[in-house]
Structure formats: C-alpha cells, structure tokens
C-alpha positions as CSV (number, residue, x, y, z in Angstrom):
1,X,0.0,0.0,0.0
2,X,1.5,3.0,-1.3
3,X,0.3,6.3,1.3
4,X,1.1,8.8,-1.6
5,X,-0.1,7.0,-4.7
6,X,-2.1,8.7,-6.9
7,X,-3.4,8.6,-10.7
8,X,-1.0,10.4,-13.1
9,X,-2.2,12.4,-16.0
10,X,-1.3,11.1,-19.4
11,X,-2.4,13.0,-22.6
12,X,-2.3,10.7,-25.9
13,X,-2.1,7.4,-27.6
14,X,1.5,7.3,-27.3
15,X,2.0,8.1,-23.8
16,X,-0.7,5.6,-23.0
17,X,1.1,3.0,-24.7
18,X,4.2,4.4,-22.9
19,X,2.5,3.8,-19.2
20,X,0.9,0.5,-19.9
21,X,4.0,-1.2,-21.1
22,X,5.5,0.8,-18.4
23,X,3.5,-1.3,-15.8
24,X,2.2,-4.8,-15.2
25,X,-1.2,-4.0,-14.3
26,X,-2.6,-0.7,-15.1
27,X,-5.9,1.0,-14.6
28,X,-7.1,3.7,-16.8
29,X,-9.7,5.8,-16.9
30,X,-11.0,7.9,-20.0
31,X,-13.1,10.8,-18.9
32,X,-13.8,14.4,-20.6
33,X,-13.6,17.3,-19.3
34,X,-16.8,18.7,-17.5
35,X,-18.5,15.2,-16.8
36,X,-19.4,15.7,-13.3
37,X,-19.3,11.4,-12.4
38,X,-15.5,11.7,-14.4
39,X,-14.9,14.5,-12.1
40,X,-15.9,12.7,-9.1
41,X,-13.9,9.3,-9.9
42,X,-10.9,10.9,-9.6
43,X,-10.9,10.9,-5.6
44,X,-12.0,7.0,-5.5
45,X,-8.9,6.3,-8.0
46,X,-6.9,8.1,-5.6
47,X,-8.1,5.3,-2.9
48,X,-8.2,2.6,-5.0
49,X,-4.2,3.7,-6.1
50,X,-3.4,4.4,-2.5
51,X,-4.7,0.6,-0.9
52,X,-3.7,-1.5,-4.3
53,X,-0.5,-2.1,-6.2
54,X,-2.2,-1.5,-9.4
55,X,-1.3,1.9,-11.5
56,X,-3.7,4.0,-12.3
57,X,-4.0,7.1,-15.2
58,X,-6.6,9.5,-16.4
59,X,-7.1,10.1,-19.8
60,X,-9.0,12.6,-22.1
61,X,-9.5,10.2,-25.8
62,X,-10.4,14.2,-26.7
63,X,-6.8,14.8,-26.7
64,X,-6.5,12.0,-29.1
65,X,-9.4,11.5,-30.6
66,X,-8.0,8.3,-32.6
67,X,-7.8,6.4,-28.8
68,X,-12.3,6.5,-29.1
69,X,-12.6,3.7,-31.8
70,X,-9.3,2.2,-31.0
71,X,-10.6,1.5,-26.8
72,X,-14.7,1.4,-28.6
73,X,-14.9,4.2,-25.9
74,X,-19.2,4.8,-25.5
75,X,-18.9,6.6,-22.6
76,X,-17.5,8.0,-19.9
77,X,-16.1,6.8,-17.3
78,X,-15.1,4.3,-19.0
79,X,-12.0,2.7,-16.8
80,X,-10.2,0.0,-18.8
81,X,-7.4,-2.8,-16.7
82,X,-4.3,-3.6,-18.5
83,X,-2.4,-6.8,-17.8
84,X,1.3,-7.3,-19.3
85,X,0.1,-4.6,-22.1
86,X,-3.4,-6.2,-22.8
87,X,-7.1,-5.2,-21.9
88,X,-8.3,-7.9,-19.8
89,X,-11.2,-5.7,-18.3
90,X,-13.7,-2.8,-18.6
91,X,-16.3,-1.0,-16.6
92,X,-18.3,1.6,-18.0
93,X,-20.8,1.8,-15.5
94,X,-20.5,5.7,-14.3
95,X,-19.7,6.8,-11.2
96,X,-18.5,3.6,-8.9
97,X,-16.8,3.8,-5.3
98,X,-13.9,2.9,-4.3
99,X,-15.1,-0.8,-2.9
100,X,-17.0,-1.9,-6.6
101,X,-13.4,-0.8,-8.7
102,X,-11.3,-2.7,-5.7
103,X,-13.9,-5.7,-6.3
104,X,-13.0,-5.2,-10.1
105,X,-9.6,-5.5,-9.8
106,X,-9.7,-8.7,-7.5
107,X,-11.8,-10.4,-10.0
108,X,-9.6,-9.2,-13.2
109,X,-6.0,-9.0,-11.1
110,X,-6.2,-10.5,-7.8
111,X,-2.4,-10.3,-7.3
112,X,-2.0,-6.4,-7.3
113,X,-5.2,-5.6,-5.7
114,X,-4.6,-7.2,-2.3
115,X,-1.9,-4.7,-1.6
C-alpha cells in the first residue's frame, strides 16, 4: 500500500502506450472534461491507487481522438485494466466507489489488488 499514490495524467495514444507497457497491471480511466461522475472518480482512483498495487492514469481520448474507436470508448467513465500490455477488463458503468473498482480489480488481477 503506497500512502502517496495517486493517478498520473497522461495526454495521448503514445504516452498511453508508454504507461501501460511501463507497468504490469494498469488502470485507466478515460473521462472528458466537464463530466461531473468523471470528475468525481478521480478521488475514488486516488483510494483505489493508495490501498492496491495496481497503477492507475486518467485520460482525455479528446486529446486524441484516434484512442475513441481504438478503446470502442461509448462513454465516460469508461476505466479500462491492462495486464502485461493487454485489456483484460472494462467498466463503464459511471460513477462507482472505491469498494466496486477494488472488487473489479480482485476479479480481473487478484495479485495487485490485495496490496
């Protein structure tokens, strides 16, 4: 459990690639600017960072706008779990606290998120 873990902000394709290959299990959320339940995921990633081992990084697919069909982004949040550089998981289910994403991430990657 890392006390001062928290999601970093990454801005394209490229550095998305960057971070995922970067880490073994990676959590990312894709959010736009102004959505309120985006807005208010970014506190309960800040936990979820903070009491797992798994990375986490927010991400605008308006910066990019290539990363929407290549991630069949529908809507935001849309938080997508990386394993050794693949997707192995997706929940785009609006705002969720910090329990239902730690319950995700046992079911998907039950080695990081029992920090």
């Amino acid at each position: 459990m890392d006390e001062s873990a928290k999601p970093a902000g990454i801005e394209d394709g490229e550095a998305l690639d960057a971070f995922v290959d970067e880490h073994d299990v990676a959590l990312v959320e894709f959010y736009t600017k102004g959505c309120e339940r985006c807005n208010a995921m970014v506190p309960v990633l800040g936990n979820v960072a903070r009491v797992t081992d798994v990375s986490i990084a927010l991400l605008n697919p308006g910066n990019d706008i290539t990363l929407v069909d290549r991630f069949d982004i529908r809507s935001v949040p849309t938080l997508v779990l990386f394993k050794d550089g693949e997707e192995v998981g997706r929940l785009a289910e609006g705002f969720m606290q910090t329990e239902a994403v730690v319950a995700f991430l046992e079911d998907h990657v039950p080695e990081a998120a029992a920090a």
